[in-house]
SEKOLTI-18063 format. One record per residue (C-alpha): residue in one letter; x, y, z. Coordinates in steps of 0.02 Angstrom, whole numbers, plus 50000, padded with zeros to 5 digits. Example, Ala and Ser with C-alpha at 12.3 -4.5 7.8 and 13.67 -1.06 7.14 Angstrom:
<nukols>
a506154977550390/s506844994750357/
</nukols>
This chain:
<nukols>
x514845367746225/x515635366846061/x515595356445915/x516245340345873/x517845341345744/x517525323845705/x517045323845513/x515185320045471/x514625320445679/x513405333345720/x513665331945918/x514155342546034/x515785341746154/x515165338646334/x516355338146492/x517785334146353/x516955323546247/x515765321246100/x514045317846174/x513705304946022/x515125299045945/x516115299246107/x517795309346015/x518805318946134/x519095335946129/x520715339646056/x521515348146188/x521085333446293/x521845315446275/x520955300046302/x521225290646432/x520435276146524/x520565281746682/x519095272546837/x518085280446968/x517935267647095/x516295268147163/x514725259147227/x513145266947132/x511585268647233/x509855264547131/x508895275647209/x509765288047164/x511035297847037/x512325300647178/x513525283947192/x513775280247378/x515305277947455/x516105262247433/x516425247747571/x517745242247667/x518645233347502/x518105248247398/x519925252947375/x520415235447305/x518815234747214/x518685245247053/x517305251646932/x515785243446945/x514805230946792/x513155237146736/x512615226846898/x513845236147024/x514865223047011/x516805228747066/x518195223946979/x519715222747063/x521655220146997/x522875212947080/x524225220647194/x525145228147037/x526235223846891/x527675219247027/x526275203047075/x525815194746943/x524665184847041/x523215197247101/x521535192847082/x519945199047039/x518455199447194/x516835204147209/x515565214547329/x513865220347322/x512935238247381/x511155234247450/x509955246947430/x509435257947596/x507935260547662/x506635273947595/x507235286647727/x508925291647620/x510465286047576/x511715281447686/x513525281847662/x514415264847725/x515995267447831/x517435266447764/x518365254247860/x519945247047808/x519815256347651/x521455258747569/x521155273647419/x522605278947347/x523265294447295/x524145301047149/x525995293547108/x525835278347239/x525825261947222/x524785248147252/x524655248147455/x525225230947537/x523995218447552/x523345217847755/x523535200147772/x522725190347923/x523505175847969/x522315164648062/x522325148148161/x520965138448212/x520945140248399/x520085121548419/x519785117348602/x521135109148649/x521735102648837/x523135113448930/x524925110948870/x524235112248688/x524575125948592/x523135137648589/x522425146648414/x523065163048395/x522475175248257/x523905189248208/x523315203148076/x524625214147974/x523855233347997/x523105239947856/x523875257447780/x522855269947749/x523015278847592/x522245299647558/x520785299547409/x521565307947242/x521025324347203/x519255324947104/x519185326546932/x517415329346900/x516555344746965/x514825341246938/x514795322947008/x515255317347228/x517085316847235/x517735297947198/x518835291347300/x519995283947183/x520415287646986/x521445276246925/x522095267546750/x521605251246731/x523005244346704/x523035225946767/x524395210046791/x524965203846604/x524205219146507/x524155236046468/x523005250046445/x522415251246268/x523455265346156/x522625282046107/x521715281745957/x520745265145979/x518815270045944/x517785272746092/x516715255946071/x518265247246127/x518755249446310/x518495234846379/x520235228246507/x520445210146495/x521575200046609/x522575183846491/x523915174446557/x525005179846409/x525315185946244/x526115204546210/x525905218446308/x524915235946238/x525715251746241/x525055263546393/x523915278346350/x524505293146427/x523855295946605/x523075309646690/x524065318946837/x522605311046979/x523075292546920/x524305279346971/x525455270046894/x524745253046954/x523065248846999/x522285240847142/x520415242947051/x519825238646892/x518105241846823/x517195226046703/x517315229446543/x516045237346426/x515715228746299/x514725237646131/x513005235846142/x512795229346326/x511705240946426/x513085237446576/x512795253646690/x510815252046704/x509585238346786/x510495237346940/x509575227247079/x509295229447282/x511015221447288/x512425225747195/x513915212947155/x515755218247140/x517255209147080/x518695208447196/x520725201547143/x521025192847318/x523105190147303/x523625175547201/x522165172447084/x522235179946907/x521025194446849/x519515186346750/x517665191646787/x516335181646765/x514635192446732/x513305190346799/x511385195946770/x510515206246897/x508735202746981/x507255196146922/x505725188346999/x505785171646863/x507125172846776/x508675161146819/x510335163946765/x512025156046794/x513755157746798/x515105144446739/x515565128546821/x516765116846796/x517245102546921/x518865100647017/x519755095147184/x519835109347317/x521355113647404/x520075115447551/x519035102647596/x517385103147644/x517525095847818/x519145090847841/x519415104048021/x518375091648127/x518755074448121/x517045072348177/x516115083648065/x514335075848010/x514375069447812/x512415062547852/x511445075747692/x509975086247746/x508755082047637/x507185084647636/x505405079747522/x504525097547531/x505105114447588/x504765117647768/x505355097347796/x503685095247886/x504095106848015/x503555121847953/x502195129247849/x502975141347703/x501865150647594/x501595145247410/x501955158747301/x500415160747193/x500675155246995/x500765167846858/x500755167646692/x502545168746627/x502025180646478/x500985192346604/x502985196246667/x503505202146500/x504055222046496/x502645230646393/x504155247046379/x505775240146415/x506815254846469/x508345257546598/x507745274146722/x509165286746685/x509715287046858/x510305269046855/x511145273046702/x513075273846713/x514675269946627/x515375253446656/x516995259046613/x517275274446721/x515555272946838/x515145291746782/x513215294446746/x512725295146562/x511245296146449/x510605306846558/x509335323346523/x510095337646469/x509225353846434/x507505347446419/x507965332046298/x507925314546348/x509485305046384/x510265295546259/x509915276146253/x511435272846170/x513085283746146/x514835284746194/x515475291446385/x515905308746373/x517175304446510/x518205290446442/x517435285546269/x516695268246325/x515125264346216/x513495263646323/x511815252946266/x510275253746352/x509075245646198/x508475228546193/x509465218546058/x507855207246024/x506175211745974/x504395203246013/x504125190045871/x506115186845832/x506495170145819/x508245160645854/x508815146545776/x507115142945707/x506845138145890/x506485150946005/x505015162545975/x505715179646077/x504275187246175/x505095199146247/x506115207246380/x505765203046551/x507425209346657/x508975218746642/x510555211846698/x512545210246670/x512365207946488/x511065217346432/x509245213446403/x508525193746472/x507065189346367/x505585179046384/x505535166346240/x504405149846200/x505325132446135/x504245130945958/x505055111645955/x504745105346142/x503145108746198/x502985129446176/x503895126746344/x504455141446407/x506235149046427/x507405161846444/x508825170046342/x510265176746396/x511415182946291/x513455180046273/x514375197146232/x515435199646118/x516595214446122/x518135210646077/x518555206846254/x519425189546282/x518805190446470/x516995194646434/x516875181346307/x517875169646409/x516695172746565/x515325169646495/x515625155346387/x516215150446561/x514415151046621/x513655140746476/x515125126846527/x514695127046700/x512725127346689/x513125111046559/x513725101046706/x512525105846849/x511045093346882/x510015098847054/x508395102547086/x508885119047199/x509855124447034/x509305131746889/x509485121146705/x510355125946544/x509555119546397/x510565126146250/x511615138046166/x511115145445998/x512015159345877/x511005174245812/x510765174445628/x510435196145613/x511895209545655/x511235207945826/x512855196145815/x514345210945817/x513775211145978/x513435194046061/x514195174245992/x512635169246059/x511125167246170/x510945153646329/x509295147646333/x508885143046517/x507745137446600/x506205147246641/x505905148946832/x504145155246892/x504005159447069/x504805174547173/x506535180147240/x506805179947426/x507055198147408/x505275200447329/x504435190847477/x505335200147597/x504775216647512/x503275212747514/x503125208447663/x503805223847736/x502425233147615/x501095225547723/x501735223847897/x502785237647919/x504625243947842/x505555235947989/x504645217547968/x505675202247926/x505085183747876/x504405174448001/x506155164748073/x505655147048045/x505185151647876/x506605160747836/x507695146147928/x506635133947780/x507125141347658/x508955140847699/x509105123847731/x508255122347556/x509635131847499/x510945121347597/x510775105747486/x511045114447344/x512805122947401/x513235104647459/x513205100047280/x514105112347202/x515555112347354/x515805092147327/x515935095247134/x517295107247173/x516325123547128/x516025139047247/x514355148247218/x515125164347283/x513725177247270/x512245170247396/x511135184047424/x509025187547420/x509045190147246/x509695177747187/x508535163647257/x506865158747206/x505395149247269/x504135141147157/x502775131847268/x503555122747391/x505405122947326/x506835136447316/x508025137347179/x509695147147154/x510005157347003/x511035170546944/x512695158946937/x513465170946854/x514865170946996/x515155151346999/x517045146347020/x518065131347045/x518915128647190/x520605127447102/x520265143046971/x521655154447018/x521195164746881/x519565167946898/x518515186146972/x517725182747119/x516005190047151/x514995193347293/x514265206847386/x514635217647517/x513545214047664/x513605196947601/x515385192947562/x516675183647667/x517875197647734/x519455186747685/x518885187047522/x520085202447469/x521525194647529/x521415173947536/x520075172147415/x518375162647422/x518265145647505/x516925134347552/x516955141347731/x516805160047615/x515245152147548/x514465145047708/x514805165047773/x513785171847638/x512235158847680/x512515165047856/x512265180647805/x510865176647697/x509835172347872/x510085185947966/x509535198747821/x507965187747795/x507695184647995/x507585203148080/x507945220548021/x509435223647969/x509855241247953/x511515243047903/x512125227247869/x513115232247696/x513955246747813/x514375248347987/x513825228948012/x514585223047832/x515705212747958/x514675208548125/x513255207148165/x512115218548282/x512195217148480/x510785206448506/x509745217048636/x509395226048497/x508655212748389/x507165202148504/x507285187348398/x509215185048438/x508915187648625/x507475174648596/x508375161448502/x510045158548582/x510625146548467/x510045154348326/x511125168748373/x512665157448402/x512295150448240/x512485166148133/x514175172748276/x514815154648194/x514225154948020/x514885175247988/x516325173148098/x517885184648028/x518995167848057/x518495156047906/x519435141148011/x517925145848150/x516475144448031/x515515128547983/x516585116047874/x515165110747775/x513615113547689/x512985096947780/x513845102247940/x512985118247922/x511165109047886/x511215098248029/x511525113748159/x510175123948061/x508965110148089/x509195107748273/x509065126748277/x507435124348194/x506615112448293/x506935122648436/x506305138348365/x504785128548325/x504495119848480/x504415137548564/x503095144048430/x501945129148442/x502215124748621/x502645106248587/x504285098148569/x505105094248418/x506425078148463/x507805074748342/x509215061148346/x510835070048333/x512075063848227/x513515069648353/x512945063348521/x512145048648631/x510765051748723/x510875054548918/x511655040748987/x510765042449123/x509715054549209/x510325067449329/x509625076949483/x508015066649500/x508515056949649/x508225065649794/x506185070949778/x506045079249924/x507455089749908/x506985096249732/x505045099749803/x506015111049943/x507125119749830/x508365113149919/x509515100149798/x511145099849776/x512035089749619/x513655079749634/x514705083149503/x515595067449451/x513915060049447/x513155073449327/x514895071449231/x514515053949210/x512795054849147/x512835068149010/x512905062148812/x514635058048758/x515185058048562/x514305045548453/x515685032248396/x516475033548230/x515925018848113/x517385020848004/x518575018148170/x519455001148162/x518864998548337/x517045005248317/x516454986148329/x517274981248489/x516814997048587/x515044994248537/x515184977648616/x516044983848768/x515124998148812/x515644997549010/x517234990348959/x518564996449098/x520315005249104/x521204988649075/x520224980948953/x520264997848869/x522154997748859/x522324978648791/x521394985048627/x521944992248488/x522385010948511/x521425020548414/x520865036948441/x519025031848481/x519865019048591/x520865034448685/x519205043648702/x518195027348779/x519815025548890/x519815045148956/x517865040648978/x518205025149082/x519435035949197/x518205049949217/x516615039849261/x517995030249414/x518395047949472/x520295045949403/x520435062049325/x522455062249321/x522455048549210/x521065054949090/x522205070149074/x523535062449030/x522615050848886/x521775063448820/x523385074748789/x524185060548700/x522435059348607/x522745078348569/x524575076148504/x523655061948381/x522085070548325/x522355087848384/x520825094148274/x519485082148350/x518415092248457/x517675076148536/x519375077948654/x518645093248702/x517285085748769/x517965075848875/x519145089248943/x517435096148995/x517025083849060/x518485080449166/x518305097949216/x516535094949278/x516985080349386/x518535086449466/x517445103149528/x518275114049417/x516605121849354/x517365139849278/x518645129349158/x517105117649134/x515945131249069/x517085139048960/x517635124148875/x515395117848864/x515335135048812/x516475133948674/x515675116848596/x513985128148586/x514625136948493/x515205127448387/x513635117348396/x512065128548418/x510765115248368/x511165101848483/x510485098148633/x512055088948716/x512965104748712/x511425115948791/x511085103248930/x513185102648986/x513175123348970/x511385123149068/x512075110249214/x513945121649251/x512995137049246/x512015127349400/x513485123749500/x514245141049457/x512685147449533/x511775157649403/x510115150549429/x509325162249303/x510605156749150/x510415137949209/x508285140149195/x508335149049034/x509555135648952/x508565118849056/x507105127948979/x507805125548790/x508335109848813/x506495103948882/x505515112048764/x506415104048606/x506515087648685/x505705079148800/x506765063248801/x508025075348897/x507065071649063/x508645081249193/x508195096049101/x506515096749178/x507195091549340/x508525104749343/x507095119349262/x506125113149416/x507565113649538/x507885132649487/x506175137149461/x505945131649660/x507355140049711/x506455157449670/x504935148449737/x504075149849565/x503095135549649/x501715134849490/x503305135349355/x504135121349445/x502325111349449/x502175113049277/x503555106449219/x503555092749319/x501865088749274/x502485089249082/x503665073849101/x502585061948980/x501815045449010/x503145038248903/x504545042349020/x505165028849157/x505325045149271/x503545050849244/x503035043549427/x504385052249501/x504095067249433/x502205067349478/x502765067049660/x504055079049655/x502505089549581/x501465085249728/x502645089649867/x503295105349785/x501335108449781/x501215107949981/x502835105050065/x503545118350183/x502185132350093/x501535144150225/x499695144050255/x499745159450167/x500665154150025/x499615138950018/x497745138549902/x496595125749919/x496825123249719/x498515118249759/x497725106649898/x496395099049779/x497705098449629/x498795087449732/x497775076649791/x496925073149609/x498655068549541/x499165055549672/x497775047549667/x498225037949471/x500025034149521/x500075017749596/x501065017949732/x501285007149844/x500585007150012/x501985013550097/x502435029849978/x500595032249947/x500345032950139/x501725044550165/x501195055150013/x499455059650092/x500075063150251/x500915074950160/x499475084050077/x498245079850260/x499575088650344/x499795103550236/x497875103750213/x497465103650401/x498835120750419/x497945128050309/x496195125850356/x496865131250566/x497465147650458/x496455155250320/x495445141650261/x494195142350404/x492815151650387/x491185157150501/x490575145050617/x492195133250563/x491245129450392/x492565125550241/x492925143150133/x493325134949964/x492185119549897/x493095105049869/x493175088049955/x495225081449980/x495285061149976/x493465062649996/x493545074450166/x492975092850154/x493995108050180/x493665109850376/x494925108850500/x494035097550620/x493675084050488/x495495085750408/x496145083050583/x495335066650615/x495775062550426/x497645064850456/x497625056650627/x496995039950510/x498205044950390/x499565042750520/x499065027250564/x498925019850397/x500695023150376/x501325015450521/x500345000150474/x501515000650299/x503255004450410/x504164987250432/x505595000650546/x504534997950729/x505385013950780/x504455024050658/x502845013250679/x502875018650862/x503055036650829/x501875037250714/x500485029250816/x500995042550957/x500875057350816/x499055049950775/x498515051750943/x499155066951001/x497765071150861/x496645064950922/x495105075851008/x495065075051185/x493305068951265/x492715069651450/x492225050151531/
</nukols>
């Protein structure tokens, strides 16, 4: 090492550069070249980046990536962002690098891999199906490394961004910071080293003087992305902290994509809820603390989480047996580095806020703990707004202070007021948010805590974890219909106090119409369109997807090789438990935004459904729910023919079934809506009188499917395609055409289809259940009838048709209870009591046959009040089947009954039960009006009958 030449500094030169004042060497320009990397906190080595690691630049002092655009030739690139999650204990594991696009020295920015998608909606034959077409993505070689002593990077690059220029040599190393404005004169270019380009595709946040930006970096890290067409501005954001809540800017505005506009039927009915859990499900309260007992007592950044924002290179690091430096300059690109708190214990702002001290560290520095001297000594949080010179920084988060201004929920964290230091502390912030002070604990901290106790692979429980989203759901509502996308969803940034979940952290907060804005998120977390199309609501509703399945089951890997899916589910119980739960996430993270939920409230409404049914299996009980999509069964299905079912031996009739499953609720909005409520069995030719609407085409198709025309239903419901070719309700009905006409293959994937895109209702379950029947696959039909019944009893066919395949493996007990679980309430209860009762004794082998089963049946027909006719014929049944099995196994020494028991009051002995049924017999025949019958009755009674010598 040798010494500086700067006049006056006593530091040393260090890989090029003065270790304190941060002056290059002189045989070695400056230059503001990036190492694009993620930085792992557990350790000094920076993982590899993901998939959009090579449009995503240097990371903020939270890992957040910042990304330029496509070049100076596009004017229009846009900042996005991604975050690295921390692995498990084990080690550190490198993500893939899929679809990375590095680049190497002298090339330009790579063409963008744009997918064009479109929503492949169901739609009936002769419409034109969805396709989904993807551009390949090139991929680029990693320049060479530049720096020995550190992994090799895989890109170094200028950051040089749309609409300005590197800053010149010469400029002192404080300032490095790259903004992105819309205009004003360009800077002259530094000179570049050989290993850089001459445009950028990544672009590191700026680091501002002062800002600790390279330390305090949470679980999750967040990166900034420029998806193509939106202008390069990054909003900061803080990093973790169990009760602290911090936001990002919002302003409101119109989206160029609505919220629900893909399904003309989409739900607008709010999920709300008055306490978490919605009186479903029990969630923990997180115990109270006292907010100073959170204050830091030695608020320090650990040296390995200490890096340059600017380049992403380690600094104030140990050298030689002396601590790192808290503060300095980068020996690798100049940038000034600040690890200290700004604000000491006992400070006070504005005459206001008593500083207590620091609590977190986050994207701009140092979040303190502070009490309001003029409301109350209520308790709050500071947050301070950098100043560096940097228009972005200070535009971003003035930004936040904006935004926060305007947002008024309960799942959303309050700012209370902006306030300017009065002490130099103010060369390097224009002020301090004070926000509201959240107590309580991040989703992150419950879930480690959790795995502290019960094992590194444990997850929440799923209902609880499936509470707190739809806690969260409301929330993103809010901030989607006042044009704002939250972007950045993720553990950390949520917190529950008591019995309510609020988000914080809103750092990356954007309105739908910002074209200019960075986009944050996280990798694991973020949409994967996000590079290229930019966020959306349906980017949003991805990362709450997302959000479940980390809190739900282990996740290994879900930031690397399953950034982008998620895992098969015979790996993961919970997903081969909950069916619908896992078509819920395949439709939440689908890779095709137009596939994913098109709401918040959409999204709430499926969750829920989900919910009851995961809770109906945990408690045993069901959970009924009126759908906001569906009717009720019309009618009930498969419960005709008793004797059948009790011999395994039904057999359905598809138009029939067609014509009693739910149908589409009617639209209230629909010019029609009141007629067709008034004319529910309205026919074909009253139909076509009306006015033609497209709920009047749907009623019309239903008319011609319930009278077995199916050619004519076809033929309305294309030209109800060529009106409303988005409406999945016409999908339906295809289905249901399909069912009827015997074409159950096209019938199940189209029922299919709808659950997917509805996993939380039971209409779509109960059609998917019934075709798998007539297809055969009694195993698929019993799991899905099973569902259906346990969620809701008011769904009566499903316990028929669980009974009917339960029988057919002669899982006679199954079968009995099920039947036997058809409430009170129900106008089918009787017949489902004596479908219980003959499945209990008709056609068993003696063998087959206990004389529980003999007893049981007896004791349940006895309450049923029958009349004399089907009660007659009901205990023939059960004399018959008793007397078989008293001549087999039931008889014991000397003819006395083996079992105790007494059946209609006779004991278990095959003499007795012989003269019983030989009464029984001609009971019946008294209750026969059909004098054929009576007659061979009375001969079956006496050919009973013992014979006696005269």
């Amino acid at each position: 090492m040798t010494e500086c030449t700067k006049a006056g500094c006593d530091g040393r030169v260090v890989d090029g550069r003065c270790g304190v004042c941060g002056q290059p060497a002189a045989e070695q320009p400056r230059t503001d070249s990036v190492v694009n990397r993620l930085v792992d906190p557990s350790t000094d080595e920076p993982p590899t980046p993901s998939r959009v690691a090579a449009r995503l630049g240097g990371l903020d002092d939270e890992g957040r990536r910042r990304v330029s655009g496509p070049g100076e030739a596009n004017k229009q690139a846009d900042p996005v962002v991604t975050t690295q999650h921390e692995q498990p204990a084990t080690g550190v594991s490198r993500p893939q690098q899929t679809g990375a696009r590095p680049m190497s020295s002298g090339q330009s920015t790579p063409p963008g891999g744009v997918t064009g998608q479109q929503q492949a909606g169901l739609r009936p034959p002769g419409m034109p199906p969805g396709s989904t077409q993807q551009t390949p993505q090139q991929q680029y070689p990693p320049p060479p490394n530049t720096a020995a002593q550190y992994p090799p990077p895989l890109t170094t690059r200028t950051p040089v961004s749309p609409g300005r220029q590197p800053m010149p040599p010469g400029v002192p190393p404080g300032v490095t910071s790259v903004s992105y404005p819309t205009g004003g004169p360009a800077r002259p270019a530094p000179p570049q080293p050989p290993n850089t380009t001459a445009r950028s595709t990544s672009q590191p946040r700026p680091n501002p003087p002062g800002a600790s930006v390279g330390s305090g970096l949470g679980p999750d890290r967040t990166v900034v992305t420029n998806p193509p067409g939106r202008a390069a501005f990054a909003s900061p954001q803080t990093t973790q902290t169990n009760q602290v809540g911090t936001r990002g800017e919002i302003t409101s505005s119109t989206s160029s994509r609505t919220a629900s506009s893909p399904s003309r039927r989409g739900s607008s009915r709010s999920s709300r809820r008055g306490r978490l859990g919605g009186g479903l499900v029990e969630v923990p309260q997180v115990p109270a603390r006292d907010p100073a007992s959170v204050v830091l007592a030695n608020p320090q950044v650990a040296e390995n989480k200490r890096y340059c924002a600017s380049c992403q290179q380690p600094v104030g690091r140990s050298r030689g047996g002396r601590p790192g430096r808290v503060d300095g300059y980068c020996p690798q690109c100049g940038a000034r580095y600040s690890f200290s708190p700004k604000l000491r214990a006992g400070d006070f702002l504005a005459g206001q806020y008593e500083v207590l001290g620091c609590i977190a560290h986050g994207g701009f520095g140092w979040i303190y703990l502070a009490r309001d001297r003029n409301v109350h000594d209520r308790w709050v949080v500071l947050k301070g707004l950098l100043n560096d010179g940097d228009a972005d920084a200070v535009e971003a988060t003035l930004n936040e202070q904006r935004a926060l201004a305007q947002v008024e929920h309960p799942n959303v964290v309050r700012i209370f007021n902006v306030v300017q230091p009065t002490d130099g502390s103010s060369t390097e912030t224009v002020g301090y948010i004070v926000m509201e002070y959240v107590g309580g604990q991040s989703l992150r901290d419950i879930l480690t805590e959790r795995r502290k106790t019960e094992g590194a692979t444990a997850a929440l429980p799923l209902d609880q974890a499936i509470a707190y989203v739809l806690e969260i759901l409301p929330a993103m509502g809010y901030l989607h219909e006042h044009g704002l996308l939250y972007c950045d969803l993720k553990p950390d940034n949520v917190i529950q106090t008591s019995e309510q979940v609020k988000l914080i952290d809103m750092g990356a907060v954007l309105r739908m119409d910002d074209d200019y804005g960075a986009v944050y998120g996280t990798i694991g977390y973020q949409a994967p369109e996000i590079a290229t199309i930019g966020p959306s609501v349906a980017s949003d509703l991805y990362t709450v997807g997302r959000l479940l399945a980390v809190l739900s089951f282990h996740f290994p890997g879900y930031n690397k090789e399953f950034k982008e899916r998620l895992p098969d589910p015979a790996d993961v119980p919970v997903l081969a438990e909950h069916e619908s739960l896992l078509r819920f996430l395949r439709r939440a993270c689908h890779t095709d935004a137009n596939q994913r939920f098109d709401s918040a409230d959409e999204m709430a409404e499926q969750l829920t459904g989900v919910l009851r049914e995961v809770v109906a299996v945990r408690d045993h009980k069901p959970i009924p729910g009126v759908s906001p999509l569906f009717t009720p069964e019309r009618r009930s299905f498969g419960i005709e023919k008793v004797r059948e079912i009790a011999a395994g031996s039904a057999v359905l009739e598809s138009r029939r079934v067609a014509m009693a499953l739910p149908v589409p609720l009617v639209d209230p909005k629909d010019p029609a809506a009141g007629f067709l409520l008034s004319a529910e069995d309205a026919g074909p030719d009253q139909l076509r009188g009306a006015m033609q609407t497209i709920e009047v085409r749907l009623r019309l198709a239903r008319a011609h499917i319930d009278r077995g025309e199916l050619r004519p239903a076809w033929q309305v419901l294309q030209d109800a395609a060529r009106q409303e070719p988005d409406d999945w309700r016409i999908a339906w009905y295809l289905s249901l055409g399909a069912l009827a006409g015997g074409d159950f293959e096209d019938a199940k994937r189209r029922f299919e289809s709808l659950y997917d895109r509805f996993p939380g209702e039971q209409a779509t379950k109960l059609a998917v259940a019934v075709t798998d029947e007539f297809r055969g696959d009694n195993a698929s039909a019993a799991r899905r009838y099973e569902m259906v019944w346990r969620s809701d009893h008011d769904f009566v066919s499903a316990a028929f048709g669980l009974a009917r395949a339960r029988l057919r493996v002669r899982d006679v007990r199954g079968a009995v209870a099920v039947l036997e679980s058809v409430p009170e309430t129900s106008s089918h209860h009787v017949a489902a009591r004596i479908a219980a009762v003959l499945a209990r004794v008709q056609d068993r082998a003696p063998g087959d046959l206990g004389h529980q089963d003999l007893l049981d049946a007896a004791v349940r027909l006895e309450p049923l009040g029958l009349d004399n006719e089907r009660r007659a014929r009901l205990i023939v049944e059960v004399l018959q089947a008793a007397h078989e099995w008293a001549r087999g196994v039931g008889a014991g020494m000397g003819g006395r009954p083996r079992a105790p028991g007494r059946l209609f009051g006779l004991e278990l002995d095959e003499h007795i039960l012989r003269l019983g049924l030989e009464s029984g017999y001609r009971s019946l025949a008294k209750a026969v009006e059909d004098r054929a019958e009576r007659i061979a009755l009375v001969d079956r009674a006496n050919s009973l009958r013992p014979r006696t010598l005269v």
